[in-house]
C-alpha positions in Angstrom: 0.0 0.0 0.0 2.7 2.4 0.2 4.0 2.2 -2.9 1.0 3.3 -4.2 -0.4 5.5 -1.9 0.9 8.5 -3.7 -0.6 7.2 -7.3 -4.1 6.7 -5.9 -4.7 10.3 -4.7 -3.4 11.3 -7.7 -5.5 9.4 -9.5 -8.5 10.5 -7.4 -7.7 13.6 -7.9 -7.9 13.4 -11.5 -11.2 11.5 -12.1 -11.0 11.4 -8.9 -10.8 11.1 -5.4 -13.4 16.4 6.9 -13.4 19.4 9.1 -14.0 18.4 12.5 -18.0 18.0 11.6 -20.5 15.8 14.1 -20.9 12.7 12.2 -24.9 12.2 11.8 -27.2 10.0 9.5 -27.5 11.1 6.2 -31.2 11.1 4.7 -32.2 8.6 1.8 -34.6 9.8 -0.6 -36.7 8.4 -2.8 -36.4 9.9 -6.1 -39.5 10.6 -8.8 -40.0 7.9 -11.0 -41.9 10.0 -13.6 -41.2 13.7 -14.9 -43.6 15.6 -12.8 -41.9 18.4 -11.9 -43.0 21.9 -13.9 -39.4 22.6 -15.0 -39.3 19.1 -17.0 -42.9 19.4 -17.9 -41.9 22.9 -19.7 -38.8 22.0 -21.0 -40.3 21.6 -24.7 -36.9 23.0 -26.0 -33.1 22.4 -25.6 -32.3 25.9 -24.0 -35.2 25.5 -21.7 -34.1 21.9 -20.9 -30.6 23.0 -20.3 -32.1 25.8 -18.2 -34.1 23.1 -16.0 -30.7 20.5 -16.2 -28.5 23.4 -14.4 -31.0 24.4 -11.9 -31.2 20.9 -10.5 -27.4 20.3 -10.3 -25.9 21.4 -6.5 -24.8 24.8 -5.7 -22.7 25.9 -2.6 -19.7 27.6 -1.5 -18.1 25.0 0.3 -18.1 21.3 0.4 -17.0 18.6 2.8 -17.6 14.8 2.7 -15.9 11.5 4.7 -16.0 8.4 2.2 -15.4 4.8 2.8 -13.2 3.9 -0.1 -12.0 1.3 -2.3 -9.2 1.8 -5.0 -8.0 -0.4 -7.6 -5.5 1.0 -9.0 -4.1 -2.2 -12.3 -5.8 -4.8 -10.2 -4.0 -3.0 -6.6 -6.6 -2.6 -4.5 -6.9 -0.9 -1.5 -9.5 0.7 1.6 -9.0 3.6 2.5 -11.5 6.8 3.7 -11.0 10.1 1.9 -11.6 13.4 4.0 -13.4 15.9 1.3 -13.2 19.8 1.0 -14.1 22.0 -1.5 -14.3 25.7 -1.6 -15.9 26.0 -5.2 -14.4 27.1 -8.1 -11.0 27.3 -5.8 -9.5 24.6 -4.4 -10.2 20.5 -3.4 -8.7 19.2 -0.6 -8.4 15.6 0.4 -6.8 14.0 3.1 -6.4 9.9 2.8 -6.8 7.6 5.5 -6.1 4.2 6.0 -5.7 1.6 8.8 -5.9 3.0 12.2 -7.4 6.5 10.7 -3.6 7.2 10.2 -3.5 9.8 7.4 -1.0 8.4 4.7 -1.4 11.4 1.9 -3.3 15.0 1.7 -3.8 16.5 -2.1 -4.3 20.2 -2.8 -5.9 21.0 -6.3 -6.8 24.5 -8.0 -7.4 25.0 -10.8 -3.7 25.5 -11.8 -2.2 23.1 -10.0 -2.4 19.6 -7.9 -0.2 19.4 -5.0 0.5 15.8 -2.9 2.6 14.6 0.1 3.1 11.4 1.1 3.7 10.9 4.9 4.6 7.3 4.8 7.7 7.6 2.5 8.2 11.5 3.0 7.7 12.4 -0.8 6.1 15.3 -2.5 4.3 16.2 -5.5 4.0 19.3 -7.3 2.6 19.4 -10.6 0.1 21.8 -13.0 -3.0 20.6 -14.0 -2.2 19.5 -16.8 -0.3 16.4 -15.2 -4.3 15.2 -14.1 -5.2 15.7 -18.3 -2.6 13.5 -19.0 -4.6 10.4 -17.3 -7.7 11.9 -18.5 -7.5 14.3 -21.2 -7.0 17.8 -22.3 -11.1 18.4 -21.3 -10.8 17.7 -18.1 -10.5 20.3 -16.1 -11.1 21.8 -12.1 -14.6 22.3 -12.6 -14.6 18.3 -14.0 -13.7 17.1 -10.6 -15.4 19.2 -8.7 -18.5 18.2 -10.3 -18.0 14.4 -10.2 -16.9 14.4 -6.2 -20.8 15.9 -5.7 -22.5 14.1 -8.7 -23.2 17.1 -10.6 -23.1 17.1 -14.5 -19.7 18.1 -16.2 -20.6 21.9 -16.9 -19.3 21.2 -20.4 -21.7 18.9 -21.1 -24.6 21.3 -21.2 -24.3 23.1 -24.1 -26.4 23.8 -26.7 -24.9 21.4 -29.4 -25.9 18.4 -27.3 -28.4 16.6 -28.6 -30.8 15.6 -25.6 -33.8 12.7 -25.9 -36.1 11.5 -23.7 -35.9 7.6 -22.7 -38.5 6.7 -20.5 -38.6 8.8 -17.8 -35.1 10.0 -18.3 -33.3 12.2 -20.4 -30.2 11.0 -22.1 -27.4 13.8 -23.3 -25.0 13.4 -26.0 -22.4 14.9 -27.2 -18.7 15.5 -28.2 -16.0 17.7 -26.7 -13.0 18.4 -28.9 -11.7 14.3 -29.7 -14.2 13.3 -26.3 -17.5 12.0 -27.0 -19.5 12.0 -23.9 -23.4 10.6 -22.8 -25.2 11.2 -19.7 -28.3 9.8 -18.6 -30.0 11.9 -16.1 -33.1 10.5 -14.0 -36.5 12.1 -14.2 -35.7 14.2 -11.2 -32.8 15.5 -13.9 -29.9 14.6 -11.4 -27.1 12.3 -12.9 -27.4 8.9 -12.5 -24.5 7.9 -15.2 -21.7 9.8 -17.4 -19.5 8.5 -20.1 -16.6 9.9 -21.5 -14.2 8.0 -24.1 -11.7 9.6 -26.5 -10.6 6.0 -28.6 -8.1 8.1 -30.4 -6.2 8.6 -27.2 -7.3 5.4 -25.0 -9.1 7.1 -22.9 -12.7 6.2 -21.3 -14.1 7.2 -17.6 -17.5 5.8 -16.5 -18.6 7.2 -13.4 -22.3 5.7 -12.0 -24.2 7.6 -9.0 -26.2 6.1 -6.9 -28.4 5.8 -3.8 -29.1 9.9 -3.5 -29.5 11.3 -0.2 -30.8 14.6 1.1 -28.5 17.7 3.0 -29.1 21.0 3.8 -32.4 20.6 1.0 -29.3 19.8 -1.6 -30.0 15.9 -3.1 -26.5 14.2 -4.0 -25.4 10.9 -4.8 -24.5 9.0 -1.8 -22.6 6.5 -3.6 -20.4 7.3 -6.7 -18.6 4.3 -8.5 -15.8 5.9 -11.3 -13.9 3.9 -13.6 -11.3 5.2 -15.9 -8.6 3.1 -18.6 -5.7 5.5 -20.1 -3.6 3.7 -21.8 -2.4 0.7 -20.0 -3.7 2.3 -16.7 -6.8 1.1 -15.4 -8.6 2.7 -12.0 -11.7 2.1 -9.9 -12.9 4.4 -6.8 -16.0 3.3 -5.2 -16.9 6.8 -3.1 -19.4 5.9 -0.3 -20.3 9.3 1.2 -21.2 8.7 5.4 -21.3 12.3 5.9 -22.0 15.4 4.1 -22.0 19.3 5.0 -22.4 22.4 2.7 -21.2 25.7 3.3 -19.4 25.6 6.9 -16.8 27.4 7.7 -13.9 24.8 6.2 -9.8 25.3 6.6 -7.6 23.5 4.3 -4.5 22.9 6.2 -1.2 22.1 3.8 2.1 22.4 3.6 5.2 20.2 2.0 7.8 19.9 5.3 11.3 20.7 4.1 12.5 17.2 4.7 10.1 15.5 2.3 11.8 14.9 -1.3 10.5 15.6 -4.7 8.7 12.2 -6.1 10.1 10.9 -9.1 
């Protein structure tokens, strides 16, 4: 596990992947099964269904979430919890914990830049964003992961060139970014349940699956989010399971690289 503690939160990071908070039980909820609401009702065109799409996705201004954890990272798997912060549009922060609660990495990622230290073998890792695109591609960006850790559509889906049909009860998006071609199937409360993303010129595909919502602060997320991503020859699984949630309390994001840590190769 320690050989590879420092990959997985950079991976989790990429597709990837808590402040002192009273742990309490998170509220299931039962989702509609049929498009009732007056904003999908209405939605008779693609700007007005894009309108109604972005008005059910989560706002806030700050994040936190603990989730049980399982990464397999080429067949390595591991459990581990991952401490959550976000301050949107600014900066995830994510501590990872493993046997014993003992913390063996924290990541810092802007929108610039990812930062990682390893505690167990006393390495660092400072890199620009682009080092996450390399694993995922040149459209993934801050806003990407941000999105995915809270189950939100990828903003750049929801444009007006995607073509959007109804199936069923849900509403299914596709559409192409650049070399990615992406589909998202959203449920008839117009929250994501699935999003896939493949660029075959480069290798590339990332399935991520939400599931079992739950209800915070009158904000529904995903209390489960399953992500699976292939890059070339690397292949990655996270299986999030949220136990506890919070929005917009007061968060600190405590990180710093001690001087006698080296630079990971």
């Amino acid at each position: 596990m320690r050989r590879n503690i420092l990959n997985s939160v950079a991976v989790i990071c990429c597709v990837v992947v808590l402040a002192a908070c009273k742990s309490k039980k998170l509220t299931q909820v039962n989702r509609p099964t049929t498009a009732d609401s007056a904003a999908a009702a209405k939605a008779s065109t693609v700007r007005q269904k894009l309108a109604a799409i972005r008005s059910s996705q989560v706002t806030f201004n700050t994040f936190s979430g603990k989730a049980k954890t399982k990464l397999d990272i080429n067949g390595n798997s591991n459990d581990v919890t991952l401490n959550i912060r976000i301050n949107r549009d600014q900066k995830i922060w994510i501590s990872i914990t493993g046997f014993a609660g003992i913390e063996g990495a924290r990541a810092q990622i802007t929108p610039d830049s990812i930062q990682v230290i390893n505690r167990l073998q006393s390495l660092y890792l400072k890199k620009p964003f682009s080092y996450i695109q390399q694993f995922a591609g040149r459209q993934v960006n801050f806003k990407t992961v941000q999105a995915l850790l809270v189950g939100n559509a990828i903003p750049e889906t929801l444009n007006e060139q995607a073509d959007i049909t109804a199936d069923g009860n849900n509403t299914v998006i596709n559409g192409a970014l650049q070399d990615v071609v992406y589909k998202l199937l959203l449920g008839a409360d117009l929250k994501v349940t699935q999003t896939n993303l493949s660029n075959h010129m480069a290798g590339q595909t990332m399935q991520v699956a939400n599931n079992v919502f739950i209800k915070e602060n009158n904000r529904v997320i995903p209390s489960q989010i399953d992500i699976s991503s292939t890059a070339g020859d690397k292949r990655i699984k996270a299986n999030l399971r949220y136990a506890t949630v919070e929005f917009d309390k007061p968060l600190e994001y405590p990180f710093s690289i001690p001087k006698s840590y080296e630079p990971a190769n």
